[in-house]
Structures are given as structure tokens and as C-alpha cells.
C-alpha positions as CSV (number, residue, x, y, z in Angstrom):
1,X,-12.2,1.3,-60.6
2,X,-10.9,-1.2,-63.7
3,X,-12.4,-4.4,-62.6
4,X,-9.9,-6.2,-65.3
5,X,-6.9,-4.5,-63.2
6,X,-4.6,-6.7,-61.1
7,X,-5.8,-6.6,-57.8
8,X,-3.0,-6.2,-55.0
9,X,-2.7,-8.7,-52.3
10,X,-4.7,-7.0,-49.0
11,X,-3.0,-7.6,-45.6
12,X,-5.9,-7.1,-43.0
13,X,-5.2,-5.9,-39.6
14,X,-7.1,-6.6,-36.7
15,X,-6.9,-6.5,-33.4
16,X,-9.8,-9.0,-32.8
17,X,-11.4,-11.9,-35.3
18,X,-13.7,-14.6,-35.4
19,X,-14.8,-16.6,-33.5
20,X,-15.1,-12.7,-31.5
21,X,-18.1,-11.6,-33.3
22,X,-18.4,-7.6,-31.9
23,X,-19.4,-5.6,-35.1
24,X,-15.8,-4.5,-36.1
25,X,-15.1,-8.6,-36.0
26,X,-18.1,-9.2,-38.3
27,X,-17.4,-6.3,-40.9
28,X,-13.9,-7.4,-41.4
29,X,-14.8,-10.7,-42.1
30,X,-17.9,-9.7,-44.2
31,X,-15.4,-7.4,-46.5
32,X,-12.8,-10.5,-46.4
33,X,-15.4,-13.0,-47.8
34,X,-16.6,-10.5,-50.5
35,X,-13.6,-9.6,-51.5
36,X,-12.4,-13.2,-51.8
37,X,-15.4,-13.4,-53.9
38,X,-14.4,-11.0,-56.3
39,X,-10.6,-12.7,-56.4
40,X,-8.7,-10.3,-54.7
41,X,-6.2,-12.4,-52.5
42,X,-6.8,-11.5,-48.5
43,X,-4.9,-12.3,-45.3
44,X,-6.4,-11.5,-41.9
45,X,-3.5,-11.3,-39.2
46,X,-5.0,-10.8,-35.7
47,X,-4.5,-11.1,-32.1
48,X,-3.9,-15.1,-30.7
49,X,-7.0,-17.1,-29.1
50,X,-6.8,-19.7,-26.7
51,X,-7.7,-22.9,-27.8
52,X,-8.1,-21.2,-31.3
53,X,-5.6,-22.6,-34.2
54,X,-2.9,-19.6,-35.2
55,X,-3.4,-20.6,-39.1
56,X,-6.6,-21.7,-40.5
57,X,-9.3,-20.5,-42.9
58,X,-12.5,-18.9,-41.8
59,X,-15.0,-18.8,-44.7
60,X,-12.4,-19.5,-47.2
61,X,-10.4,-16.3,-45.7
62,X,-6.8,-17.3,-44.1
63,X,-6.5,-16.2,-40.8
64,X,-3.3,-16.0,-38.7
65,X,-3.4,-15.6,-35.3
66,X,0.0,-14.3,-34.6
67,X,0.1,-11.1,-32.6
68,X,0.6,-12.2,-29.1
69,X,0.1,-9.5,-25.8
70,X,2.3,-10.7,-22.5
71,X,0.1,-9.9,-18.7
72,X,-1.1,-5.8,-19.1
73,X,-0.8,-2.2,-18.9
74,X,2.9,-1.2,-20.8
75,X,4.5,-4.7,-21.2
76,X,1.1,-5.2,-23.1
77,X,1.3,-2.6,-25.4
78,X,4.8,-2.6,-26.0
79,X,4.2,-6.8,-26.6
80,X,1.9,-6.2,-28.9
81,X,3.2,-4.0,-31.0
82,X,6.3,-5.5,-31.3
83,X,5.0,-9.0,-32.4
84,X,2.5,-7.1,-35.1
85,X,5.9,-6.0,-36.3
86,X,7.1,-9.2,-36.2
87,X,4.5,-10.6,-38.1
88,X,4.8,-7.9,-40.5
89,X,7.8,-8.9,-41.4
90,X,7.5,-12.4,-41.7
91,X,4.2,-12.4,-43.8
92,X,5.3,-9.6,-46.3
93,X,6.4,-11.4,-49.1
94,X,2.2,-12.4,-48.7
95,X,0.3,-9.2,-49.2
96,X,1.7,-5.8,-51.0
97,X,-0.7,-3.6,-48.9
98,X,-2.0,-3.8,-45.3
99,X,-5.5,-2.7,-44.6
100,X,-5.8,-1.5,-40.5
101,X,-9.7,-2.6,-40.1
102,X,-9.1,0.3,-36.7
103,X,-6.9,2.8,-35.5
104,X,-5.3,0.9,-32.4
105,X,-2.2,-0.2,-31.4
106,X,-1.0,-2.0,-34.7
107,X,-1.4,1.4,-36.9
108,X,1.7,3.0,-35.7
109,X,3.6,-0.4,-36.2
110,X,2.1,-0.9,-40.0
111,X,2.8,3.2,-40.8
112,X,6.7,2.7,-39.5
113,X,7.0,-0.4,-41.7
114,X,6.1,1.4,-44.5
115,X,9.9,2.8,-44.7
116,X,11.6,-0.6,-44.8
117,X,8.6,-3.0,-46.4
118,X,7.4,-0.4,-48.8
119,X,3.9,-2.1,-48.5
120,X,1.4,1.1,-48.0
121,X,-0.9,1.6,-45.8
122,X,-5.4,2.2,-45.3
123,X,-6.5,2.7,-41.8
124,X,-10.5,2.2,-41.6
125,X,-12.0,4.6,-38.5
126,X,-14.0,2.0,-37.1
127,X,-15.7,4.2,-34.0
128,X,-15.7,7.8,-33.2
129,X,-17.0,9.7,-29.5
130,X,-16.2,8.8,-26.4
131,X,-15.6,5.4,-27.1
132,X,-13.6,5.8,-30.1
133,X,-10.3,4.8,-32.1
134,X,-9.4,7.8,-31.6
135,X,-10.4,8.9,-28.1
136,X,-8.8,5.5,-27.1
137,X,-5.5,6.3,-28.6
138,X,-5.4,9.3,-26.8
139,X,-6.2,7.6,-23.3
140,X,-2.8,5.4,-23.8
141,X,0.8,6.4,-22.8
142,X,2.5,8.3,-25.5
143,X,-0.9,8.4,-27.6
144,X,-0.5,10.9,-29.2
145,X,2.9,10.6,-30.7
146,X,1.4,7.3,-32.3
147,X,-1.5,9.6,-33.5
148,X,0.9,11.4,-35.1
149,X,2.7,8.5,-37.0
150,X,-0.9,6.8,-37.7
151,X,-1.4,10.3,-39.6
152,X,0.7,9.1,-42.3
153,X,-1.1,6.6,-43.6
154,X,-1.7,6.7,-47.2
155,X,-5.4,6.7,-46.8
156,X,-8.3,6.7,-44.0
157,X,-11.6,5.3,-44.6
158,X,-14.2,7.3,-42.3
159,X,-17.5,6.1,-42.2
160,X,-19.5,8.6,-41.4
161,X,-18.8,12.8,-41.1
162,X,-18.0,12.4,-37.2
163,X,-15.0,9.6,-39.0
164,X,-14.4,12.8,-41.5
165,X,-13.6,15.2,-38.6
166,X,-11.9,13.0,-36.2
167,X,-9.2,12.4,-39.1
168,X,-8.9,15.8,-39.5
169,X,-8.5,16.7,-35.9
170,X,-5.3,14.5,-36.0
171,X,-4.3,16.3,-38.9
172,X,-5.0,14.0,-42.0
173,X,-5.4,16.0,-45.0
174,X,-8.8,15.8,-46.7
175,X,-7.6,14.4,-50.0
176,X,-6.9,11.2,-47.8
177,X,-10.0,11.0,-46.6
178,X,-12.5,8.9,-48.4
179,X,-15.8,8.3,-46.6
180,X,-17.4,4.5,-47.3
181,X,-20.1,3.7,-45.0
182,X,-20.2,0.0,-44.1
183,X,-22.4,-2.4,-46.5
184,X,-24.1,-5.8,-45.1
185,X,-26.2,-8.5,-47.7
186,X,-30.0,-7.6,-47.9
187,X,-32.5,-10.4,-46.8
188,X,-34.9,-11.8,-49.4
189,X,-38.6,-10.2,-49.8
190,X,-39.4,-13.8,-48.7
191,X,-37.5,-13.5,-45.8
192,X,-39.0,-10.2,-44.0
193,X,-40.0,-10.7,-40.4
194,X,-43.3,-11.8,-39.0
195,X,-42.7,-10.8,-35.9
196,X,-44.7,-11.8,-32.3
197,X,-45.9,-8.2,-30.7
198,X,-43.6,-6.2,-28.9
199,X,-40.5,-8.1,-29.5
200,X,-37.6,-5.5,-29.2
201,X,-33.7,-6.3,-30.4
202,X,-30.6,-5.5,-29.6
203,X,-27.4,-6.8,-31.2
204,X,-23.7,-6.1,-30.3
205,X,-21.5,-6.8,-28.0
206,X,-22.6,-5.7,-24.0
207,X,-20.5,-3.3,-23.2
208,X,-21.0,0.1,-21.5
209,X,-20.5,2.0,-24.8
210,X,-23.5,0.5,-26.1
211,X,-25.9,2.1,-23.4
212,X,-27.8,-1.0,-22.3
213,X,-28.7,0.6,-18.9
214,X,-30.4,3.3,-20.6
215,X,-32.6,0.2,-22.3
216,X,-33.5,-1.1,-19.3
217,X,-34.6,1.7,-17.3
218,X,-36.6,2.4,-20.5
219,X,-38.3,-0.9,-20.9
220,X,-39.3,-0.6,-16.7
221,X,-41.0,2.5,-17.5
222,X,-43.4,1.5,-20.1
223,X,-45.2,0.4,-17.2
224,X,-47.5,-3.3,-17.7
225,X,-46.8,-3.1,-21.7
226,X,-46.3,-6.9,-23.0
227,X,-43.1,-6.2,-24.2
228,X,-40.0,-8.6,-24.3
229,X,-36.3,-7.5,-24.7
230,X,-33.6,-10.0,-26.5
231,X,-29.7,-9.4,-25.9
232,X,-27.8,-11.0,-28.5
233,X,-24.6,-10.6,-28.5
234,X,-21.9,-11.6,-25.3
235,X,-20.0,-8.5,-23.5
236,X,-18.4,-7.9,-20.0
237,X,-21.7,-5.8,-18.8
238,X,-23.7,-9.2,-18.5
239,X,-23.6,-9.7,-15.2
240,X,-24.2,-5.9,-14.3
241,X,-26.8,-6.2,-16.8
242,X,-28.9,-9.0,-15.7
243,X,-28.5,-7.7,-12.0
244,X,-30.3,-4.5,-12.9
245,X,-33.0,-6.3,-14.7
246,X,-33.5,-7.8,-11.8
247,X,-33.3,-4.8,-9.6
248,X,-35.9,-3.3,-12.0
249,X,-38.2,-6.0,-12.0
250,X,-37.9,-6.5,-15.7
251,X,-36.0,-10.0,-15.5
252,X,-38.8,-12.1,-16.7
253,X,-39.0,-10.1,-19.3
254,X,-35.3,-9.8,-21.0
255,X,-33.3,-12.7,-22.7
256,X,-29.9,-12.8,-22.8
257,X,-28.8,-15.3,-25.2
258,X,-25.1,-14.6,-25.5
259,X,-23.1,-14.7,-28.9
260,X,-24.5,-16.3,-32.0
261,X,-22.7,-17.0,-35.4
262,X,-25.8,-15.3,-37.4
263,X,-28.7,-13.6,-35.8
264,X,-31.0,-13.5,-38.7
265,X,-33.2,-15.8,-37.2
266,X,-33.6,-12.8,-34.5
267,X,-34.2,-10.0,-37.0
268,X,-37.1,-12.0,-38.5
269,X,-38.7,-12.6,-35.0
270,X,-38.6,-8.8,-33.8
271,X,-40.6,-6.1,-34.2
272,X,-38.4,-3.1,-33.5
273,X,-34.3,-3.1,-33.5
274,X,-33.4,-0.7,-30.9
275,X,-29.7,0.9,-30.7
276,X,-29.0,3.0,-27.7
277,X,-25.6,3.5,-28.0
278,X,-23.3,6.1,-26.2
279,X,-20.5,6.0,-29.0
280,X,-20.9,4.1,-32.9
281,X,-18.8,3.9,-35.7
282,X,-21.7,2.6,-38.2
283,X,-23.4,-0.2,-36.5
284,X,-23.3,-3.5,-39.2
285,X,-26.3,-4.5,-36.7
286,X,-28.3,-1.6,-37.2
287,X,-27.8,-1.8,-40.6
288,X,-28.6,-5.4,-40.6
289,X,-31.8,-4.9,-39.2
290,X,-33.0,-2.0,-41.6
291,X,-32.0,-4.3,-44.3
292,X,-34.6,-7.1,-42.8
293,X,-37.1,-4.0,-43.2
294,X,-37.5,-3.3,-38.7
295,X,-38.5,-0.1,-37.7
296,X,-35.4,1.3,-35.4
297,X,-34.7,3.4,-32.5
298,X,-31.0,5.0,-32.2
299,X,-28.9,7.6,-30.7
300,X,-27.6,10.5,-32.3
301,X,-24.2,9.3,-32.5
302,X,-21.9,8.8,-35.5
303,X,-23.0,7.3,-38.2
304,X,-26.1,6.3,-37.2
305,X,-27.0,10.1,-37.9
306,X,-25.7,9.5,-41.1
307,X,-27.9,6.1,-41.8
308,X,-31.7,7.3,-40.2
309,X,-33.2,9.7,-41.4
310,X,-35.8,10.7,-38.2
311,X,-39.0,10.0,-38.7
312,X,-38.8,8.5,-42.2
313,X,-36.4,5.4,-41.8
314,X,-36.3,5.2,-38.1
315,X,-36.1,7.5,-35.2
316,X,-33.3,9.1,-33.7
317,X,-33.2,10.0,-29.4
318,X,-30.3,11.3,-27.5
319,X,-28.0,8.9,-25.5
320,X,-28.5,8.6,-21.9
321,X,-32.5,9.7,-22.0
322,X,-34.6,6.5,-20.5
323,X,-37.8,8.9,-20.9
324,X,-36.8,9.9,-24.8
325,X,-35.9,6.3,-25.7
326,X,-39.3,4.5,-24.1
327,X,-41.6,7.1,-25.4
328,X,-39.8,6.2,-29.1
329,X,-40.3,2.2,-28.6
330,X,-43.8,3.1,-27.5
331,X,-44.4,5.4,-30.3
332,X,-43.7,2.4,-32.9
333,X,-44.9,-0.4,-30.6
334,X,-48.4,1.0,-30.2
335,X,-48.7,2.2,-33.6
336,X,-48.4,-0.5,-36.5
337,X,-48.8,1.7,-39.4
338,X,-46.0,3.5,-38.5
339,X,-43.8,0.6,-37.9
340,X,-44.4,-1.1,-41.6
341,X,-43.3,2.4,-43.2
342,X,-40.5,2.8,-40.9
343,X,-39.5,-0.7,-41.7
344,X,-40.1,-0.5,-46.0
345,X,-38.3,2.9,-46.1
346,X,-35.5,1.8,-43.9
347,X,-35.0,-1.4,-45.7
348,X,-35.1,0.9,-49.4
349,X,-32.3,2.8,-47.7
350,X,-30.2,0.0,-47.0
351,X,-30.7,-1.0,-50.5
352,X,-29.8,2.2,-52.3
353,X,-26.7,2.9,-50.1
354,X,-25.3,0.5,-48.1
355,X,-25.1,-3.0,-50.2
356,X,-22.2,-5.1,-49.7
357,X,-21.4,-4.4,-53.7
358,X,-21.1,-0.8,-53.3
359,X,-18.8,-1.5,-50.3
360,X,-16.6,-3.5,-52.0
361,X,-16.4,-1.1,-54.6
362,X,-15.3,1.5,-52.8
363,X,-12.8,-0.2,-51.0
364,X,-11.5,-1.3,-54.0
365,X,-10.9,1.9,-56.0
366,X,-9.0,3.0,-52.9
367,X,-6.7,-0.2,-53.0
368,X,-5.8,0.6,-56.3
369,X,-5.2,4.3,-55.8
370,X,-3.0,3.5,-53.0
371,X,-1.0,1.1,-54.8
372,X,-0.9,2.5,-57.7
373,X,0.9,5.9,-55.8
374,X,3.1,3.5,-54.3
375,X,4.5,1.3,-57.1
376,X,4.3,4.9,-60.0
């Protein structure tokens, strides 16, 4: 990519933005910042927030808060796509391409505006599995006729090989495909953890995707092992969540502190970032943490496959196995040596493939690929 080329002006689409700050939420405005940075002109246009302004800039980013949903079920749907079109229309003479941060609901609308607008479109895969952009789709009425417009987008963005297949299996050609895992900002040397012993994190938003029972029942059966579990992050399973602590008798021993701007300060206090998710795109929080050089557990789902290499920058357990994930923790938590070379070859990992430079990069070259086709 020319970095003296005019850039074009980047329209990003999302169904959710800060101040909701799930991991989709906190990529897009990551890749907004950075490429603000780099003088590329970005709009976010995103679903409206109560007691949130429907103009204003986040980070230097404008944001507007324009695409409005009426009650639920159809009249929802139908709502909300009609008033991203809407907003399509009455922003374009802002942006000359429109970024979809996930296959949802607006992708459909931005593909068919294409014909009239001429503004081309790149739809980002932002989870695959069970819990998926694409699995969702096909769980809504008329799916997979919207599957089949999303298609035609100019370009996906998968970030990881599940991200690869899953395009294909709706029938994107490969040549559309480009594959850019997601990039975070690497902490300082100076700023590596010290952690207290046995402090395990999770990040994200709690929701059953993100297998949170399974951590739980997990941390119970460690048995009398000093070991404290922090939540970060808000989510609908709360309640559920701090009722089975309870049930477990684990409650004195899990925090749930709810959602938090920047959880670095909870990276450099843990000793081990644990992911047991059911369903991942890339995880920006598992990346975060291997970036502030934790050891990690995950699940062999999406790209987290892709990002931990078991046994060398992190371990890897199947989803739904309390037995498989405690014995991990315990592995790492019992063993120090193993945890500082987990920890340095995980953080060398995020720094050779997952920077927020190489990112941007990427992203870039296919902006300009995709306009260039479009305005030849």
C-alpha cells in the first residue's frame, strides 16, 4: 500500500459503540483511533443510546448515533434496517466507502446501496461457531436471502481460517477473502505485571457464549487452592453468574467489577488470563493480555487456535470441560517457571503478528484495493 495515496473517507458500521465496550465495540474504536492517526477521515454510524448524544466525538472519532430499532422481533429488524438505510443516504456525501465492523443486520442494507450510492463495500467477520455472524444471520427470518446479498460485498475480512471458511460456506469467492487478525497496542517492558499469586482474569462481556459456567465449576474444583477470580467486563449472565458462585461456594472468592473504560490496571495485577469461550472471533482481550506478557488458558475456538500455540504461548482446552480447564490453570498456577515462558513467548507473539501497525496496514491496502476497483 502507497502511504502517499489519497486515502478514501471510511464509513464504519456498527451495530454497537462506545460507551458498550464488548470486544467488537473496542476493536472498532481501536482501528478508528489509529486510523485517524494515520489521517484517513473516519465516521462511526451506530445504533442510538439512551441518554447518549446522537453526534459527538469519541477519541477524536465522530460518532453518530442514528440507527434507531422500534419494540422487537420483525418490527425490529425491519426498523433497523430501514433507518441504517436512511442514514446511509443522508451521510453519503461523508464517506466514499463503508466498512461493516460485523455481518448483522446493516450488511444487506449497505450491499443494496451499493447500486444507487456507488460507495463499496468491506464486511469484517467479527465471530464465527455457534455464536457467530454468521450462525446468527441464519437464526433470523429470511437469513439467508440476506446471506446471499451480504455475499456481494466487495471484500470480507476474516480473522482467523474458521472466518476463511465461514465466507466460503456462503459462497464468497476466495479472491475476496483477505485474512487480518485483529492488532491491540503492546504495554511497555516497564509496565509487565507483578502480579499477587493466583490471580486469574477474565475480560469480555458475560454472556453465555463466553463459557463462564465452565470457569466456575472449574475454580470449585481446585479444591482449598488460594486462588481469586476477577470478571471484568458487564453482560446479561451476571446475575446467573454470581448465583452459581454462590451455589458453588466460590463467592468469596470471585469479583465482579462490571465494565471498565481500560483494564490494563487488571492485566498487570493477574497472574493468568483465562478465556473459556464457547464461540470467538479473535478475542482483542486475549490478545491484550499476551501483549502484557500473562500466561493464558483458551478454548479451541476460532481464532484463538490461530493466536496460541499449545504449550509454547499458552494452552489450549476444549469448551465445556471444567476438569480440562482447572487442571490447565493449575498446571500454570503451581508451576512459575512455566508461567514466565508462557507469558515472554506469548507477549513475543503478540509483537511479531498482531501490532496495531500491522493492522492498520492491512486494512488499508484493502481500502484502496476496493476503491480503486470501484472508481477504475
Amino acid at each position: 500500500m502507497n502511504r502517499g495515496a489519497p486515502s478514501p473517507r471510511i464509513l464504519l458500521v456498527s451495530a454497537n459503540f462506545f460507551p458498550r465496550l464488548g470486544g467488537a465495540e473496542r476493536h472498532g474504536l481501536g482501528l478508528a483511533t489509529a486510523l485517524r492517526r494515520r489521517g484517513v477521515d473516519v465516521l462511526v454510524l451506530t445504533s442510538a443510546v439512551e441518554g447518549t448524544p446522537s453526534h459527538e466525538e469519541v477519541q477524536g472519532v465522530p460518532v453518530v448515533r442514528s440507527i434507531h430499532a422500534f419494540s422487537r422481533g420483525a418490527v425490529w429488524g425491519v426498523s433497523y434496517m430501514l433507518s441504517t438505510l436512511w442514514a446511509l443516504v443522508r451521510l453519503r456525501h461523508r464517506y466514499d466507502l463503508i466498512h461493516c465492523q460485523q455481518l448483522y443486520l446493516h450488511t444487506p442494507i449497505a450491499i443494496l446501496s451499493q447500486c444507487f450510492l456507488g460507495k463499496p463495500v468491506v464486511v469484517r467477520l467479527a465471530c464465527t461457531g455457534s455464536f457467530g455472524d454468521l450462525a446468527t444471520m441464519t437464526r433470523i427470518k429470511f437469513g439467508s436471502v440476506m446471506l446471499g446479498i451480504s455475499r456481494r460485498a466487495k471484500a470480507f475480512v476474516a480473522l482467523s481460517r474458521d472466518g476463511v471458511a465461514e465466507a466460503r460456506k456462503i459462497g464468497v469467492p476466495p479472491e475476496r477473502i483477505t485474512t487480518i487478525p485483529n492488532g491491540v497496542r503492546v504495554a511497555d517492558a516497564g509496565a509487565l505485571p507483578q502480579p499477587p499469586e493466583g490471580a486469574i482474569l477474565f475480560v469480555g462481556v458475560l454472556r453465555k457464549q463466553k463459557g463462564l459456567d465452565c470457569l466456575l465449576t472449574a475454580l470449585a474444583r481446585v479444591g482449598n487452592a488460594p486462588w481469586r477470580l476477577c470478571l471484568v467486563g458487564p453482560g446479561p449472565e451476571e446475575p446467573a453468574l454470581q448465583r452459581m458462585a454462590q451455589q458453588l461456594g466460590v463467592s468469596d472468592r470471585v469479583r465482579f467489577v462490571g465494565q471498565v473504560e481500560d483494564p490494563s490496571p487488571y492485566y498487570r495485577r493477574a497472574s493468568l488470563f483465562v478465556l473459556p469461550s464457547w464461540a470467538e472471533g479473535m478475542s482483542n482481550a486475549l490478545l491484550e493480555a499476551m501483549a502484557f506478557g500473562l500466561p493464558v488458558v483458551a478454548t479451541r475456538v476460532g481464532g484463538s487456535v490461530d493466536v496460541i500455540e499449545d504449550g509454547v504461548t499458552g494452552l489450549l482446552v476444549e469448551p465445556g470441560d471444567p476438569e480440562q480447564l482447572a487442571a490447565a490453570m493449575a498446571r500454570i498456577l503451581t508451576d512459575r517457571g512455566l508461567a514466565r515462558t508462557l507469558g515472554g513467548n506469548a507477549r513475543e507473539a503478540i509483537l511479531r503478528g498482531h501490532s496495531m501497525d500491522a493492522m492498520v496496514n492491512q486494512y488499508l491496502g484493502v481500502y484502496h484495493a476496493v476503491w480503486r476497483s470501484g472508481t477504475a
